[in-house]
FITOR-970214 format. One record per atom (N, C-alpha, C): residue number from 1; residue in one letter; atom name; x, y, z. Coordinates in steps of 0.1 Angstrom, whole numbers. Last residue first. Example, Ala and Ser with C-alpha at 12.3 -4.5 7.8 and 13.67 -1.06 7.14 Angstrom:
// residues 2
{i = 2, aa = s, at = N, east = 128, north = -22, up = 71}
{i = 2, aa = s, at = CA, east = 137, north = -11, up = 71}
{i = 2, aa = s, at = C, east = 129, north = 0, up = 79}
{i = 1, aa = a, at = N, east = 132, north = -57, up = 78}
{i = 1, aa = a, at = CA, east = 123, north = -45, up = 78}
{i = 1, aa = a, at = C, east = 132, north = -33, up = 78}
//
This chain:
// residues 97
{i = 97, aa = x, at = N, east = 8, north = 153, up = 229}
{i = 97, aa = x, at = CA, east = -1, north = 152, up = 225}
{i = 97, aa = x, at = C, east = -14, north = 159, up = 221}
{i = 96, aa = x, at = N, east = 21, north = 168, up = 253}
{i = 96, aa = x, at = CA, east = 26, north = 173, up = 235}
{i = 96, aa = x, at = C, east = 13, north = 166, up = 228}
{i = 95, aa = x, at = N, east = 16, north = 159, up = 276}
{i = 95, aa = x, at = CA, east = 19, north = 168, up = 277}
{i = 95, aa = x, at = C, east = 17, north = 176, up = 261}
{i = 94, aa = x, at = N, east = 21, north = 130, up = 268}
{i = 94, aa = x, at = CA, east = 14, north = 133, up = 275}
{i = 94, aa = x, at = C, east = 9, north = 143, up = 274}
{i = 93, aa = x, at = N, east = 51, north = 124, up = 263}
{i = 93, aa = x, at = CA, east = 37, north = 126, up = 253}
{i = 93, aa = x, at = C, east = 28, north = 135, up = 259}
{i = 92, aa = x, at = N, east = 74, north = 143, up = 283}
{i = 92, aa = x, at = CA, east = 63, north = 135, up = 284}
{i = 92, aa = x, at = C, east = 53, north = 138, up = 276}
{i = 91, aa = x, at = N, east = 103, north = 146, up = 270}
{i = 91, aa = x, at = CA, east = 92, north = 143, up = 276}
{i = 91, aa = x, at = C, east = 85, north = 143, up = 275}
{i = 90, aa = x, at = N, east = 134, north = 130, up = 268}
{i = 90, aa = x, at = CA, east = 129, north = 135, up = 277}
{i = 90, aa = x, at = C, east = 113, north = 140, up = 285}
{i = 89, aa = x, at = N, east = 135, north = 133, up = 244}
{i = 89, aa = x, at = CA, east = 127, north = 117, up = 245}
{i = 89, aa = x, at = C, east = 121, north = 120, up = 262}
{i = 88, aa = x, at = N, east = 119, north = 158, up = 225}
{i = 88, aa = x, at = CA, east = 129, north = 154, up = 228}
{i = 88, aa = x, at = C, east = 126, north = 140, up = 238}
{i = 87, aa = x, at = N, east = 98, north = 154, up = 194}
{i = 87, aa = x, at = CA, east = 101, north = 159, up = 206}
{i = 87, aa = x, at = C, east = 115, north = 156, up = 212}
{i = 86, aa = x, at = N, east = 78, north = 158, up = 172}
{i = 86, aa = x, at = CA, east = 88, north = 155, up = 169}
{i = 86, aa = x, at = C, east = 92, north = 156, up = 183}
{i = 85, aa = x, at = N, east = 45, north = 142, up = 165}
{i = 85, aa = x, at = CA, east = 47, north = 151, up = 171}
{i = 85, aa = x, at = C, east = 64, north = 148, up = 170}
{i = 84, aa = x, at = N, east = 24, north = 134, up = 142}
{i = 84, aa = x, at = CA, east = 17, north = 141, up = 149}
{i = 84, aa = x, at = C, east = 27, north = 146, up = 162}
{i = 83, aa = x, at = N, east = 28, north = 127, up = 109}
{i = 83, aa = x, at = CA, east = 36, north = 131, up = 122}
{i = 83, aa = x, at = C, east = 31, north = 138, up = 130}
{i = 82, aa = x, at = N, east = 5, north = 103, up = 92}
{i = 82, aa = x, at = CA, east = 4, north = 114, up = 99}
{i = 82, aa = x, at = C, east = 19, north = 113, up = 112}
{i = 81, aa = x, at = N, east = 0, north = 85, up = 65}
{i = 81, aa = x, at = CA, east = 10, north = 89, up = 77}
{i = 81, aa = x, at = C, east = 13, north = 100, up = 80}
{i = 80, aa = x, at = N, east = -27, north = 71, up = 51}
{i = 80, aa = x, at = CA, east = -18, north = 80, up = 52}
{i = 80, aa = x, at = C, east = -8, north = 82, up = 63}
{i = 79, aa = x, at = N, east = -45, north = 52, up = 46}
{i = 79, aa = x, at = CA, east = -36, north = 56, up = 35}
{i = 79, aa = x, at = C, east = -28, north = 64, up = 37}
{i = 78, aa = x, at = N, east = -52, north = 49, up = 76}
{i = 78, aa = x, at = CA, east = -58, north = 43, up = 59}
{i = 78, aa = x, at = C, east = -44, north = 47, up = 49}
{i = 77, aa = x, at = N, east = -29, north = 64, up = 94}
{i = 77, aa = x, at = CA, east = -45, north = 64, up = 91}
{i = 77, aa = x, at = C, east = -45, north = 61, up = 80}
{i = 76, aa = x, at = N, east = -7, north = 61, up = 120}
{i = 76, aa = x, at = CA, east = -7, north = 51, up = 108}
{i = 76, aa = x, at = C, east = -24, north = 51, up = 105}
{i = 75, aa = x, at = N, east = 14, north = 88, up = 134}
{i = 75, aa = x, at = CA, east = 1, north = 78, up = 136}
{i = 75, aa = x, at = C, east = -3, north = 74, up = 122}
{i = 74, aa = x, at = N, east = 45, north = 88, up = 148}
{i = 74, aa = x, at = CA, east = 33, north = 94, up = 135}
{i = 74, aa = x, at = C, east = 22, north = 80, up = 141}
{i = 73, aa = x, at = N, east = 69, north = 112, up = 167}
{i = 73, aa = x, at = CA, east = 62, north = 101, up = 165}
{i = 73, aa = x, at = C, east = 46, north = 105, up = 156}
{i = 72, aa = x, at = N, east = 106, north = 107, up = 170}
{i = 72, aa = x, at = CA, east = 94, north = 110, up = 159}
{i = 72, aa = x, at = C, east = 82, north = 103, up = 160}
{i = 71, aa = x, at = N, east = 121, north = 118, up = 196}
{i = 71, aa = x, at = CA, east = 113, north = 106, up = 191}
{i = 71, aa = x, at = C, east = 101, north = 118, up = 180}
{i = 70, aa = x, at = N, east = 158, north = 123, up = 202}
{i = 70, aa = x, at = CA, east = 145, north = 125, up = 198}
{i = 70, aa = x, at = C, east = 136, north = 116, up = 197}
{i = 69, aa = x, at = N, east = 184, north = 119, up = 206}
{i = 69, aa = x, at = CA, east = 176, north = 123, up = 218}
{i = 69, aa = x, at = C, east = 161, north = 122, up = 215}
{i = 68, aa = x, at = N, east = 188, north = 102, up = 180}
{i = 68, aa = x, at = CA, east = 193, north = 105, up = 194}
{i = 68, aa = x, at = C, east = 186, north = 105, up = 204}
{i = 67, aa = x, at = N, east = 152, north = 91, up = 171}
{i = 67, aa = x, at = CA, east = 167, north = 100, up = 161}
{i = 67, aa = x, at = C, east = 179, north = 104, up = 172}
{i = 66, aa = x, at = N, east = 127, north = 66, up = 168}
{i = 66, aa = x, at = CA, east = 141, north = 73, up = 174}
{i = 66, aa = x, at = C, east = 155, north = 80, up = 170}
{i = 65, aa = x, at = N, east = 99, north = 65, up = 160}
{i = 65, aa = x, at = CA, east = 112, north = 63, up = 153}
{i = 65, aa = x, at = C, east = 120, north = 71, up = 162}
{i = 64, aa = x, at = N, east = 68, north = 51, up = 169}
{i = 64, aa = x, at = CA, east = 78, north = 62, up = 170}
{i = 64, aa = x, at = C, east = 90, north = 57, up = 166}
{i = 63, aa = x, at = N, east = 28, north = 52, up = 166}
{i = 63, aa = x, at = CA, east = 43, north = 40, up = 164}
{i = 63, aa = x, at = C, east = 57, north = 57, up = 163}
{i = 62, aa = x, at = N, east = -2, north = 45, up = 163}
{i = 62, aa = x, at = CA, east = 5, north = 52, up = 169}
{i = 62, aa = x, at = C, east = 22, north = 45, up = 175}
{i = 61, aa = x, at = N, east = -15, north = 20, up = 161}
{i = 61, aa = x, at = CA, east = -14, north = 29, up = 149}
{i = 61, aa = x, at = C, east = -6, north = 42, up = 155}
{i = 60, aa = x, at = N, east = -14, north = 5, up = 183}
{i = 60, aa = x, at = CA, east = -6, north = -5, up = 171}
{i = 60, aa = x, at = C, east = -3, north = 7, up = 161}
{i = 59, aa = x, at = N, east = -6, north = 20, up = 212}
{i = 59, aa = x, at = CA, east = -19, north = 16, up = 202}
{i = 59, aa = x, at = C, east = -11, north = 14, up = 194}
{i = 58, aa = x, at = N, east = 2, north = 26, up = 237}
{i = 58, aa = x, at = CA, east = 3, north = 11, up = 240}
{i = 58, aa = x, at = C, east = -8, north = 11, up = 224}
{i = 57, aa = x, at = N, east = 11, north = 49, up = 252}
{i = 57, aa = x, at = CA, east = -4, north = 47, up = 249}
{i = 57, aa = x, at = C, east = -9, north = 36, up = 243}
{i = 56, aa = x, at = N, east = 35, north = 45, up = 261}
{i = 56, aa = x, at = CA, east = 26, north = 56, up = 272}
{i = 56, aa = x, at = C, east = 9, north = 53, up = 260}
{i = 55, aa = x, at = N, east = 54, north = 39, up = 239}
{i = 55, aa = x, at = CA, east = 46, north = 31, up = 251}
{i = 55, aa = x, at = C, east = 35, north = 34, up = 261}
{i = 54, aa = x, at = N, east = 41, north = 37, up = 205}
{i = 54, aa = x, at = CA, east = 40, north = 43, up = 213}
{i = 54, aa = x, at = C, east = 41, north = 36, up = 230}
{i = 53, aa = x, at = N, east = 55, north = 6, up = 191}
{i = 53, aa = x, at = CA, east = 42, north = 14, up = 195}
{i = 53, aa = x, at = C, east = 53, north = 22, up = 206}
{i = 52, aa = x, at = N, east = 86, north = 17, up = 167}
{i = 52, aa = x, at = CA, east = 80, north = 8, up = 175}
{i = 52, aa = x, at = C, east = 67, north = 16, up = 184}
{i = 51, aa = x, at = N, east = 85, north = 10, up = 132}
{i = 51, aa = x, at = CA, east = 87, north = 20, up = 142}
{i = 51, aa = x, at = C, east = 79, north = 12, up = 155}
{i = 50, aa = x, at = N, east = 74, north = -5, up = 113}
{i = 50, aa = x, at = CA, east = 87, north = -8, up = 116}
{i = 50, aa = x, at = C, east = 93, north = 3, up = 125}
{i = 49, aa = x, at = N, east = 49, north = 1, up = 100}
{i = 49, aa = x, at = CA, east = 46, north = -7, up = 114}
{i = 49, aa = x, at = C, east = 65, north = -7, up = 118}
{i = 48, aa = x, at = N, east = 57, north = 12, up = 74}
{i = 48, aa = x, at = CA, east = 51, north = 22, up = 86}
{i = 48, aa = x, at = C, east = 54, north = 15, up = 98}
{i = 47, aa = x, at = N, east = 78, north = 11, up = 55}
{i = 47, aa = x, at = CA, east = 78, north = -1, up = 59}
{i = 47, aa = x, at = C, east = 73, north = 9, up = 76}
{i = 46, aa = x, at = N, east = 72, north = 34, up = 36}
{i = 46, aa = x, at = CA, east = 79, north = 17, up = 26}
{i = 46, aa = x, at = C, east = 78, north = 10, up = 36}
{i = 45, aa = x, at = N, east = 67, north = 56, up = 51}
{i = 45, aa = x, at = CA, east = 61, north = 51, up = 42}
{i = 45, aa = x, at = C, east = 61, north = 34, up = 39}
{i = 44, aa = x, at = N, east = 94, north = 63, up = 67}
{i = 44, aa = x, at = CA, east = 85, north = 55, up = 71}
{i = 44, aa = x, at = C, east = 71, north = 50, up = 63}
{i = 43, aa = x, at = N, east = 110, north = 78, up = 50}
{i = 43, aa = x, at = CA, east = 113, north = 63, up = 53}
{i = 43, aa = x, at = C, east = 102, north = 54, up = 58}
{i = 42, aa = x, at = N, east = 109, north = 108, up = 57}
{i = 42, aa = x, at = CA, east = 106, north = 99, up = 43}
{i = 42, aa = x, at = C, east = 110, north = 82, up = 43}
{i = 41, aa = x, at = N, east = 113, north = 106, up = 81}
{i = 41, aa = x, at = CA, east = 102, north = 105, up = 77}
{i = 41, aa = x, at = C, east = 101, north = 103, up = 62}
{i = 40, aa = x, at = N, east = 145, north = 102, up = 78}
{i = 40, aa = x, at = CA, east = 136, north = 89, up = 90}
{i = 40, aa = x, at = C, east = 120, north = 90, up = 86}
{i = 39, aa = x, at = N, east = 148, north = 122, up = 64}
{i = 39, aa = x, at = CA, east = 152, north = 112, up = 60}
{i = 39, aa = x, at = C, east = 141, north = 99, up = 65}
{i = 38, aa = x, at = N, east = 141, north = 147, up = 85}
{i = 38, aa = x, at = CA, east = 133, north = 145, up = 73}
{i = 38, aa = x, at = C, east = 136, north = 130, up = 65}
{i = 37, aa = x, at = N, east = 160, north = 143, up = 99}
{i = 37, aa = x, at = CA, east = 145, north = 138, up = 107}
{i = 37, aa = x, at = C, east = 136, north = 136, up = 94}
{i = 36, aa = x, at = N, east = 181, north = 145, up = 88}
{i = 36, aa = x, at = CA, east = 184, north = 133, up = 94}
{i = 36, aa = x, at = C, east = 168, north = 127, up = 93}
{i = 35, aa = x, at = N, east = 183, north = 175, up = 75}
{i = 35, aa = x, at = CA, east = 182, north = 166, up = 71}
{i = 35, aa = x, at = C, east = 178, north = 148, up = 78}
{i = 34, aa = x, at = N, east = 181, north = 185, up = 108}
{i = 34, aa = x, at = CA, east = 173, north = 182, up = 99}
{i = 34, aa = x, at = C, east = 169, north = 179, up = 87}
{i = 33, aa = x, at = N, east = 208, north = 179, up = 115}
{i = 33, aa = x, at = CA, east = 196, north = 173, up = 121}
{i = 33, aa = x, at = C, east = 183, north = 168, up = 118}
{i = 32, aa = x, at = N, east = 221, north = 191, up = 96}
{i = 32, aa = x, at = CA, east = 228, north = 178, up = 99}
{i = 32, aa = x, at = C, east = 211, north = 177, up = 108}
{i = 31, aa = x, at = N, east = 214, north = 218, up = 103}
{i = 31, aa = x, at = CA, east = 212, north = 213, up = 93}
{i = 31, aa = x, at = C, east = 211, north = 197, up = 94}
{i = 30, aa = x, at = N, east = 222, north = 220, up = 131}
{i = 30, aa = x, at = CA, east = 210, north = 220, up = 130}
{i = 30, aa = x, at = C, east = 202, north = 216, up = 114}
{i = 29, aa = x, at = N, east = 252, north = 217, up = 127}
{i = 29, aa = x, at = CA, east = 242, north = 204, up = 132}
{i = 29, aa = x, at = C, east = 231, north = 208, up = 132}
{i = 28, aa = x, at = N, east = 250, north = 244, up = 111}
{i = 28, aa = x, at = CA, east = 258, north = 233, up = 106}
{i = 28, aa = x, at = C, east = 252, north = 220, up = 112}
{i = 27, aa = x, at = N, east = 247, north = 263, up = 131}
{i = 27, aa = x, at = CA, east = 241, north = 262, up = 116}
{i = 27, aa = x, at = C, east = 240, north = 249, up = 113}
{i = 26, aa = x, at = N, east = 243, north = 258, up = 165}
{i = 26, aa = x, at = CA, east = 257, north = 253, up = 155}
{i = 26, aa = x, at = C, east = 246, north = 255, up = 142}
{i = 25, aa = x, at = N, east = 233, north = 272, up = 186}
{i = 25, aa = x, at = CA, east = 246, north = 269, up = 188}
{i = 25, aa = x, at = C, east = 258, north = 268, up = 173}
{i = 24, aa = x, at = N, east = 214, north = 281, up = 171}
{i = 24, aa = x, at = CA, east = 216, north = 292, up = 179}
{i = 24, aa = x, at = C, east = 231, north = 286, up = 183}
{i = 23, aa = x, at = N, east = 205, north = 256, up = 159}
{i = 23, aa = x, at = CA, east = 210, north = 267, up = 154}
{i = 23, aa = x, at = C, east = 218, north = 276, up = 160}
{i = 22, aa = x, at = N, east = 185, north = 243, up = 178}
{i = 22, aa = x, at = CA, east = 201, north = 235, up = 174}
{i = 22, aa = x, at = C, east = 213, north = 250, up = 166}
{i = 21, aa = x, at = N, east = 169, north = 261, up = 177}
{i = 21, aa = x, at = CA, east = 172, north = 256, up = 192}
{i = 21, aa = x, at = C, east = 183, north = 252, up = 189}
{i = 20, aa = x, at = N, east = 157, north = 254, up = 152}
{i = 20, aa = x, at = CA, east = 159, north = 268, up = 155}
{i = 20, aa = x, at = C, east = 171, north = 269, up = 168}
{i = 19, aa = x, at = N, east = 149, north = 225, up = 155}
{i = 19, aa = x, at = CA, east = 159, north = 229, up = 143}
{i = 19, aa = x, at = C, east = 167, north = 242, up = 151}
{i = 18, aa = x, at = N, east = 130, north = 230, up = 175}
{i = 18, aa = x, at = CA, east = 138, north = 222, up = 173}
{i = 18, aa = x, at = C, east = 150, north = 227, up = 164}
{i = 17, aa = x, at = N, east = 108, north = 247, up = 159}
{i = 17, aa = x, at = CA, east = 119, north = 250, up = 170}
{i = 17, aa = x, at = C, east = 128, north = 241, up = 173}
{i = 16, aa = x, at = N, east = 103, north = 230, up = 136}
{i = 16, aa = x, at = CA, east = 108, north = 242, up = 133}
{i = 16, aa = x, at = C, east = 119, north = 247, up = 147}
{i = 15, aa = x, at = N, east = 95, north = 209, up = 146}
{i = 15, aa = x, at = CA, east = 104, north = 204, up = 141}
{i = 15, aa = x, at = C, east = 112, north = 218, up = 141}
{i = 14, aa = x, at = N, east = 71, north = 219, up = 158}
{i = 14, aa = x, at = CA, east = 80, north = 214, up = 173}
{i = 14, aa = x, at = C, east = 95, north = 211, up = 163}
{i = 13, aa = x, at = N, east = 54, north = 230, up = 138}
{i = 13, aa = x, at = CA, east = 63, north = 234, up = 145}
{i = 13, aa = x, at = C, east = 70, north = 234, up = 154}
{i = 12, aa = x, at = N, east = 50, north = 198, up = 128}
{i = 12, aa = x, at = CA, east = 54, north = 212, up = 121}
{i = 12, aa = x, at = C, east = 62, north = 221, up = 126}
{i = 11, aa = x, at = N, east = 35, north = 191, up = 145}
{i = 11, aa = x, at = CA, east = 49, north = 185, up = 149}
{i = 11, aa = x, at = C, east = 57, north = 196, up = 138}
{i = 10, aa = x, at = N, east = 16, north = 210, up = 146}
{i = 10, aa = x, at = CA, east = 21, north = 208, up = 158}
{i = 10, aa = x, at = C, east = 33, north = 205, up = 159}
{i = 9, aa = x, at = N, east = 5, north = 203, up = 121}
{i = 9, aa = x, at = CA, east = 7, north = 216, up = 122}
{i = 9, aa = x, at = C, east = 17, north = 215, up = 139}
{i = 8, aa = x, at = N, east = 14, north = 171, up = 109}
{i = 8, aa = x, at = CA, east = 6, north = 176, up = 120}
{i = 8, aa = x, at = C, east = 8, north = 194, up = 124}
{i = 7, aa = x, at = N, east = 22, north = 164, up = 81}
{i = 7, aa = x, at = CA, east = 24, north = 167, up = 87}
{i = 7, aa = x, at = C, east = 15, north = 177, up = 99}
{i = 6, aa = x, at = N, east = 20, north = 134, up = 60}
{i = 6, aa = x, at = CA, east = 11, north = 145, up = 62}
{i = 6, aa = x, at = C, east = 16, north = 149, up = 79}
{i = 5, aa = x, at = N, east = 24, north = 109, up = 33}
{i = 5, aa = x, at = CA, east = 31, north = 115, up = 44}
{i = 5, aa = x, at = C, east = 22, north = 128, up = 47}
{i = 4, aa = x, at = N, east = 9, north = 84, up = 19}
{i = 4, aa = x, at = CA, east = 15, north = 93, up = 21}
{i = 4, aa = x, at = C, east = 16, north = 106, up = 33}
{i = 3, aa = x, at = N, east = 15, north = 54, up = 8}
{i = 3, aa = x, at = CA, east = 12, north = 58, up = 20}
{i = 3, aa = x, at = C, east = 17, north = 71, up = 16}
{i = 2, aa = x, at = N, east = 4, north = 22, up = -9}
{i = 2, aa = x, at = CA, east = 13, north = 37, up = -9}
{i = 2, aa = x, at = C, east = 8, north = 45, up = 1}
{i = 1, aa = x, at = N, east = 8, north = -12, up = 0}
{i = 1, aa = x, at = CA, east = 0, north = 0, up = 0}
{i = 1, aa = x, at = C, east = 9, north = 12, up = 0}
//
């Protein structure tokens, strides 16, 4: 099945500050970053379930890729893959959801 990619206005901007936050120290790893996150989401198409569930919410369609510190996490709808949030692992869904 072809899946396509759709970004959450949320994780939209949690990517943007993120990025922005890496910046202020280094241009250069904030790029290096954001190439990396965009790679891991152009990835998850070809093989969606290959991220592992969510644990704090335990659901098969809510699944997260791990970038260092970070968790990419997208939710798996019909035909599409939604990033509904980019964060640091530090915290709590809960909260970002």
């Amino acid at each position: 099945m072809a899946y396509s990619v759709k970004w959450s206005p949320r994780a939209a901007s949690h990517f943007e500050d993120i990025c922005e936050y890496i910046a202020k120290d280094s241009k250069y790893y904030a790029t290096l970053f954001a190439r990396k996150v965009l790679s891991i989401v152009k990835s998850i198409p070809q093989f969606p379930k290959s991220g592992r569930v969510v644990p704090e919410y335990n659901d098969e369609d809510l699944r997260e890729k791990l970038y260092e510190n970070y968790r990419i996490v997208y939710r798996i709808k019909e035909a599409t893959i939604e990033i509904v949030a980019i964060c640091h692992g530090s915290r709590l869904l809960e909260n970002i959801l």
